[in-house]
TIZATOR-61559 format. One record per residue (C-alpha): residue number from 1; x negated, z negated, y negated. Coordinates in pm, 1 decimal, padded with zeros to 6 digits. Example, Ala and Ser with C-alpha at 12.3 -4.5 7.8 and 13.67 -1.06 7.14 Angstrom:
<sites>
site i=1, X=-01230.0, Z=-00780.0, Y=00450.0;
site i=2, X=-01367.0, Z=-00714.0, Y=00106.0;
</sites>
This chain:
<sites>
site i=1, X=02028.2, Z=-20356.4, Y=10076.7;
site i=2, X=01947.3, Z=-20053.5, Y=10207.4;
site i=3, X=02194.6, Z=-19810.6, Y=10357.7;
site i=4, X=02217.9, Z=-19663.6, Y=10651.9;
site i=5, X=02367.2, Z=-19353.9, Y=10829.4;
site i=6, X=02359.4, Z=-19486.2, Y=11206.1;
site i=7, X=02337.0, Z=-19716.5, Y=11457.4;
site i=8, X=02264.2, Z=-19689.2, Y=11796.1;
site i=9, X=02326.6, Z=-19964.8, Y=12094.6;
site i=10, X=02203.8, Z=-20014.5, Y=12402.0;
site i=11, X=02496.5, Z=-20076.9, Y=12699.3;
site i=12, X=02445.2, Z=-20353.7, Y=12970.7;
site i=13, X=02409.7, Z=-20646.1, Y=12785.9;
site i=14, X=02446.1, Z=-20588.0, Y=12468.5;
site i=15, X=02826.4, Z=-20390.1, Y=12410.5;
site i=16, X=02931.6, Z=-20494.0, Y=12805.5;
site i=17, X=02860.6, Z=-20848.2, Y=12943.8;
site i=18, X=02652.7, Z=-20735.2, Y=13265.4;
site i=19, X=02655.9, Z=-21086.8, Y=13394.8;
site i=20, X=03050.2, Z=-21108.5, Y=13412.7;
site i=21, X=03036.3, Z=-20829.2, Y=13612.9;
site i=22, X=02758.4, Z=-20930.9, Y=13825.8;
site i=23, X=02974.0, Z=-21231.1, Y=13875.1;
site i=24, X=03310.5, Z=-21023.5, Y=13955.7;
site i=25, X=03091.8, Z=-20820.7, Y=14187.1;
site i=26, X=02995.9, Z=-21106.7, Y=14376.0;
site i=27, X=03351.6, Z=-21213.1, Y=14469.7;
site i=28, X=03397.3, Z=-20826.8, Y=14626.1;
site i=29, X=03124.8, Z=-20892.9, Y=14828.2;
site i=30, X=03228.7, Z=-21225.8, Y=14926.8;
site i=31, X=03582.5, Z=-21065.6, Y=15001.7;
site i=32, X=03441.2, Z=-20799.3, Y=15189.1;
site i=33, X=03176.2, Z=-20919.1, Y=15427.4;
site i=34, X=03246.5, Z=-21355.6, Y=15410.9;
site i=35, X=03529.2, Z=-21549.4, Y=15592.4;
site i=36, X=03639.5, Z=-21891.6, Y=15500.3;
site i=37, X=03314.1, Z=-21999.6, Y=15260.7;
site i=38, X=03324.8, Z=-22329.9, Y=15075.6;
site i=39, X=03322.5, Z=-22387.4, Y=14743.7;
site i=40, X=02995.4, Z=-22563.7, Y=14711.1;
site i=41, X=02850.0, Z=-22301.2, Y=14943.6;
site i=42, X=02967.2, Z=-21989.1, Y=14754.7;
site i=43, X=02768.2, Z=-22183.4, Y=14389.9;
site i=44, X=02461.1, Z=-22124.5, Y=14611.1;
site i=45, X=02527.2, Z=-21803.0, Y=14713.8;
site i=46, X=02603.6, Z=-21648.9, Y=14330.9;
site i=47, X=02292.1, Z=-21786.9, Y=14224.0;
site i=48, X=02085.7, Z=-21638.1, Y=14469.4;
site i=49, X=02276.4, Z=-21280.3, Y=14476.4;
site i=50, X=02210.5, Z=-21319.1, Y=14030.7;
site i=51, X=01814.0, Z=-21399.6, Y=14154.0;
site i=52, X=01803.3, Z=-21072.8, Y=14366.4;
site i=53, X=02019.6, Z=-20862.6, Y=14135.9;
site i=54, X=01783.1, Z=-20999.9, Y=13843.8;
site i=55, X=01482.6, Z=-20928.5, Y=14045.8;
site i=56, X=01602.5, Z=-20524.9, Y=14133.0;
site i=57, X=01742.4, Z=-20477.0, Y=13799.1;
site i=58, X=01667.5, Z=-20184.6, Y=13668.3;
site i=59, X=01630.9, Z=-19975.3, Y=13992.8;
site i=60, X=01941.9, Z=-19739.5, Y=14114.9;
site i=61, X=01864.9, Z=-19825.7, Y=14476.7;
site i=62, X=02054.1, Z=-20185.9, Y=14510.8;
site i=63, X=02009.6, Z=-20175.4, Y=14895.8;
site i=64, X=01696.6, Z=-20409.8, Y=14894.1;
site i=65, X=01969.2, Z=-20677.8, Y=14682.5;
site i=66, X=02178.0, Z=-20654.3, Y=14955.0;
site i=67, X=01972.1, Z=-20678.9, Y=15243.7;
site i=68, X=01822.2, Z=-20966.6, Y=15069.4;
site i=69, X=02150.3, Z=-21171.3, Y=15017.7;
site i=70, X=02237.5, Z=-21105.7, Y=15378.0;
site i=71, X=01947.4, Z=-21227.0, Y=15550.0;
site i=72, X=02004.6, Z=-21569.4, Y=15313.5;
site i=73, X=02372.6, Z=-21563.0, Y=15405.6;
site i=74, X=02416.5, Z=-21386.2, Y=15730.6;
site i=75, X=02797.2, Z=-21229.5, Y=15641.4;
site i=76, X=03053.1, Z=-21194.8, Y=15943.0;
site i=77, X=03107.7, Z=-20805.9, Y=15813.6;
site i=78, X=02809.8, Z=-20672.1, Y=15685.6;
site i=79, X=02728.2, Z=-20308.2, Y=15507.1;
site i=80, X=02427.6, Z=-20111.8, Y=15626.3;
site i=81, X=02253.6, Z=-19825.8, Y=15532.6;
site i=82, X=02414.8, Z=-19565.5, Y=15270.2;
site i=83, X=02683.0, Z=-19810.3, Y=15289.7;
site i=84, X=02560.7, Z=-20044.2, Y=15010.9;
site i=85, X=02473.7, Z=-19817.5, Y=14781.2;
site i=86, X=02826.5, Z=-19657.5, Y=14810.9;
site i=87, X=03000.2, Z=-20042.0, Y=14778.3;
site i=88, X=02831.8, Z=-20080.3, Y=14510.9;
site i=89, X=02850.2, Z=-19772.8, Y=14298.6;
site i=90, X=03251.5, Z=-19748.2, Y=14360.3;
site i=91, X=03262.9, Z=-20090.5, Y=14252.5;
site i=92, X=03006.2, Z=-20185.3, Y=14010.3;
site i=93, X=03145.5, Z=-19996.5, Y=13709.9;
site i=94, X=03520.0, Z=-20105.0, Y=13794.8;
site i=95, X=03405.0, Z=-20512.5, Y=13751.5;
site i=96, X=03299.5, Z=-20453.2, Y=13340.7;
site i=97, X=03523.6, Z=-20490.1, Y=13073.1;
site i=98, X=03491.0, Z=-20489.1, Y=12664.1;
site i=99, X=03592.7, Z=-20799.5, Y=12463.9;
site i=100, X=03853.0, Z=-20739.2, Y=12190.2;
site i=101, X=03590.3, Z=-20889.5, Y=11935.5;
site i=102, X=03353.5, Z=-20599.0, Y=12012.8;
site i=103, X=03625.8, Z=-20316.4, Y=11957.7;
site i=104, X=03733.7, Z=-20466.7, Y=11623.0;
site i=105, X=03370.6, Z=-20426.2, Y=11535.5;
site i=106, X=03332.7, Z=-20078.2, Y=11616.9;
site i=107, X=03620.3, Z=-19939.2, Y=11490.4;
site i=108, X=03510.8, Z=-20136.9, Y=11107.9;
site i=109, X=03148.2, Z=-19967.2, Y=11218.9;
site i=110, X=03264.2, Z=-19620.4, Y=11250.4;
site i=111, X=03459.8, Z=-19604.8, Y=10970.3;
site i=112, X=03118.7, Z=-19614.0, Y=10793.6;
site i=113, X=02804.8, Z=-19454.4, Y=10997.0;
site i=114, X=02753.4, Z=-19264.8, Y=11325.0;
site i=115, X=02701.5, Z=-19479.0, Y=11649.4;
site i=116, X=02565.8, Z=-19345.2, Y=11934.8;
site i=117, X=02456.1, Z=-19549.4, Y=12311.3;
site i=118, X=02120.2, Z=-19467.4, Y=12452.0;
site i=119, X=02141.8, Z=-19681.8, Y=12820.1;
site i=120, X=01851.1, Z=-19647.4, Y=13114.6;
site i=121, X=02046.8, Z=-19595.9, Y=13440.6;
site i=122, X=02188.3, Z=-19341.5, Y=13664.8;
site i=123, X=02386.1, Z=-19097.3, Y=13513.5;
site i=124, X=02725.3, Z=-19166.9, Y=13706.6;
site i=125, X=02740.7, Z=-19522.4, Y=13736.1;
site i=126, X=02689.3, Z=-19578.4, Y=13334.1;
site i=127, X=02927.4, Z=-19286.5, Y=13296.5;
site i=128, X=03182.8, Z=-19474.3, Y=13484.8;
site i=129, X=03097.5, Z=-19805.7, Y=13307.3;
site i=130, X=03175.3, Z=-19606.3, Y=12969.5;
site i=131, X=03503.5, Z=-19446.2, Y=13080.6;
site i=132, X=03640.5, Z=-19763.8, Y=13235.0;
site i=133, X=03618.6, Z=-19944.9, Y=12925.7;
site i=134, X=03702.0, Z=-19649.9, Y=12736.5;
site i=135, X=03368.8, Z=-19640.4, Y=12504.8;
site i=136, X=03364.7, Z=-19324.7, Y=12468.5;
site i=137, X=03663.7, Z=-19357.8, Y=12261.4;
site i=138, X=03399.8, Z=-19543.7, Y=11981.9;
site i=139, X=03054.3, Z=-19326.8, Y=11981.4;
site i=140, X=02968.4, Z=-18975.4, Y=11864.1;
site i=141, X=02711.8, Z=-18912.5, Y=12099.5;
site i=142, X=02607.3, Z=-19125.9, Y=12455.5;
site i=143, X=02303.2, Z=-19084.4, Y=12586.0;
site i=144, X=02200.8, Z=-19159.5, Y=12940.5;
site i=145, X=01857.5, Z=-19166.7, Y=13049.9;
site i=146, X=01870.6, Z=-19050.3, Y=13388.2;
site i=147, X=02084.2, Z=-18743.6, Y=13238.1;
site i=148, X=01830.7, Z=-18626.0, Y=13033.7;
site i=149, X=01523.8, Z=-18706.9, Y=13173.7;
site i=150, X=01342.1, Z=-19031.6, Y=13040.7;
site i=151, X=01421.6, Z=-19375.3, Y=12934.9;
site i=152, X=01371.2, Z=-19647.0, Y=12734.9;
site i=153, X=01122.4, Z=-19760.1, Y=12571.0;
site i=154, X=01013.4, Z=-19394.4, Y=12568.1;
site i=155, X=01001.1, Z=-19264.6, Y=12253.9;
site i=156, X=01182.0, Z=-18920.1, Y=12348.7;
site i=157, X=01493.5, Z=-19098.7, Y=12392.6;
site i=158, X=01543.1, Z=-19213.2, Y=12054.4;
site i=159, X=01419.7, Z=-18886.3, Y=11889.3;
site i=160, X=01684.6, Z=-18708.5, Y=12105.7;
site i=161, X=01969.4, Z=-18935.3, Y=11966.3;
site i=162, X=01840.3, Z=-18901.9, Y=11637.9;
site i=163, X=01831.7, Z=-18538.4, Y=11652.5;
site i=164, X=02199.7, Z=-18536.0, Y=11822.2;
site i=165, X=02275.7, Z=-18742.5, Y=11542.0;
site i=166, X=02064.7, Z=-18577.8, Y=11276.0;
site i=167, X=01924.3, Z=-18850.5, Y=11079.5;
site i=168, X=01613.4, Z=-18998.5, Y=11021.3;
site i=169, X=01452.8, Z=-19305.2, Y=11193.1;
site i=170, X=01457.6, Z=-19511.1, Y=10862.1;
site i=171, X=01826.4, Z=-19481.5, Y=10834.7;
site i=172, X=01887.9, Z=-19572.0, Y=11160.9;
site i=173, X=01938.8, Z=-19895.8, Y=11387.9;
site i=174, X=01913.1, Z=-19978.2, Y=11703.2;
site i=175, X=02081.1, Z=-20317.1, Y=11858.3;
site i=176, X=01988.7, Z=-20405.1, Y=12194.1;
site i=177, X=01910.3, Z=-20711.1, Y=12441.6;
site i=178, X=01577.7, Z=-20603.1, Y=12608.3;
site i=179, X=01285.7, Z=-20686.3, Y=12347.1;
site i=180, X=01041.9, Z=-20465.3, Y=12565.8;
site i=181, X=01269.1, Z=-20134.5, Y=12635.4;
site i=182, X=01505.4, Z=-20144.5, Y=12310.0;
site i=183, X=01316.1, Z=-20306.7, Y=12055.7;
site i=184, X=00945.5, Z=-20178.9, Y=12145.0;
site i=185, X=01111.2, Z=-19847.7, Y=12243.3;
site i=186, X=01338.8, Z=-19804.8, Y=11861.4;
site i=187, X=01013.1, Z=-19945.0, Y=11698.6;
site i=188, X=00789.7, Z=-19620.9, Y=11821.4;
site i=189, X=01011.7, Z=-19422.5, Y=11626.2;
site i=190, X=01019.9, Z=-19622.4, Y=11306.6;
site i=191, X=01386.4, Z=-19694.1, Y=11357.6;
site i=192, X=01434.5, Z=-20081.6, Y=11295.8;
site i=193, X=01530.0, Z=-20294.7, Y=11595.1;
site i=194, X=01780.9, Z=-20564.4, Y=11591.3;
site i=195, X=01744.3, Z=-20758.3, Y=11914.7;
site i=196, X=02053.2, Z=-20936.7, Y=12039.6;
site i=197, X=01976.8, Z=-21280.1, Y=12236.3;
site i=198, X=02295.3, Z=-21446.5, Y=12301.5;
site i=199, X=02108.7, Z=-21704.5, Y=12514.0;
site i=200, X=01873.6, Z=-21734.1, Y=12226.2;
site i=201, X=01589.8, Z=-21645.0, Y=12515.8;
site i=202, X=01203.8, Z=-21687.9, Y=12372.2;
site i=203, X=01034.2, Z=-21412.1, Y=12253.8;
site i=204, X=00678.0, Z=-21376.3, Y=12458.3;
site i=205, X=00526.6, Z=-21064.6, Y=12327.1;
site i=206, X=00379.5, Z=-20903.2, Y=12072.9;
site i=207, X=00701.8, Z=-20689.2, Y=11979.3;
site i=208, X=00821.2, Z=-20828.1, Y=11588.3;
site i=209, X=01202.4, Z=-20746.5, Y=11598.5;
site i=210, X=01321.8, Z=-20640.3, Y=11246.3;
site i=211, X=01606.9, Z=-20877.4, Y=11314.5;
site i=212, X=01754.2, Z=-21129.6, Y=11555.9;
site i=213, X=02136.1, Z=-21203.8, Y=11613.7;
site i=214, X=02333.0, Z=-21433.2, Y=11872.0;
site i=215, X=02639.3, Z=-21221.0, Y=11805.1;
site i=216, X=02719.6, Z=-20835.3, Y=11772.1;
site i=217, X=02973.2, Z=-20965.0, Y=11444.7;
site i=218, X=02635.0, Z=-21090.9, Y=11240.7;
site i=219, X=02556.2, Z=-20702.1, Y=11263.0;
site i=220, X=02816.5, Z=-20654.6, Y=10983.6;
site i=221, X=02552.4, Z=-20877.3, Y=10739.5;
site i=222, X=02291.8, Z=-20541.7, Y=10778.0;
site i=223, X=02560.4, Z=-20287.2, Y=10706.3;
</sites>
């Protein structure tokens, strides 16, 4: 097997369950803005708010999400304007959290290569993410794209970490959930890709992962 010196990881949805949080962010809105909503009423509403979040993911600007959700389900209080965004980055990065299973495996990671995040996003909102869940306890280097000026799957993004990290692509991973923006982006680089697909989704492109895992623990099998 070959070694390696380092592996890299993407954030939202691969080290922190984005969904969860989607799902805890949902319940602030329904606190803030909704009176008195039933049960079976609120099941509709959290799919729909997961459609439009799903739909806008990716862009800062979550106003359109909102507006979106409210027009569905007129709310008794609702936000407006610069309002939204606000909501929802003071609240966003407090509703993620890190499962005990993934500390355990990077602290036995660490002990043995360099780890490093490279996450697409704005710059204070992952940062918050991170120090919530005290990450940056675990990595020698994070890397943000809005921070430093492009994103995944650009290939400048990975050549920075490596650089940061000084190692070559060939003794490097990267594990992350998006087949298009992780594993395309690592694979312009040389660096292997190990996609992570919990939900075991189907793969309908081109893009030949050098590995596939359900779990972040079967990452232990490649070390």
């Amino acid at each position: 097997m070959q070694d390696y010196e380092a592996i890299l990881f993407d954030l939202d949805d691969t080290l922190l369950n984005r969904d969860n949080a989607v799902d805890k962010m949902f319940l602030m809105i329904l606190e803030e803005c909704y009176e008195d909503v039933k049960h079976s009423v609120k099941l509709e509403m959290l799919q729909k708010f997961k459609e439009f979040d799903k739909r806008d993911y990716g862009y800062s600007d979550k106003t359109r999400v909102f507006e979106s959700f409210f027009e569905e389900f007129p709310p008794k209080y609702r936000l407006i304007g610069d309002n939204i965004q606000d909501f929802w980055n003071n609240y966003f990065p407090h509703c993620f959290s890190i499962s005990q299973n993934t500390i355990y495996l990077l602290n036995a990671i660490r002990k043995q290569l360099k780890v490093a995040i490279i996450t697409n996003g704005s710059t204070p909102r992952q940062k918050a993410k991170i120090l919530n869940t005290n990450l940056d306890d675990y990595f020698d280097i994070i890397i943000i794209s809005e921070e430093v000026g492009f994103s995944k799957p650009d290939k400048d993004i990975f050549e920075l970490a490596l650089n940061k990290l000084d190692v070559k692509p060939e003794s490097a991973l990267f594990v992350g959930d998006d087949i298009v923006r992780d594993i395309g982006g690592c694979q312009n680089v040389n660096i292997k890709g190990i996609w992570f697909n919990p939900h075991m989704n189907k793969n309908d492109t081109d893009i030949k992962p050098y590995a596939e895992i359900d779990s972040l623990d079967r990452l232990l099998s490649y070390i």
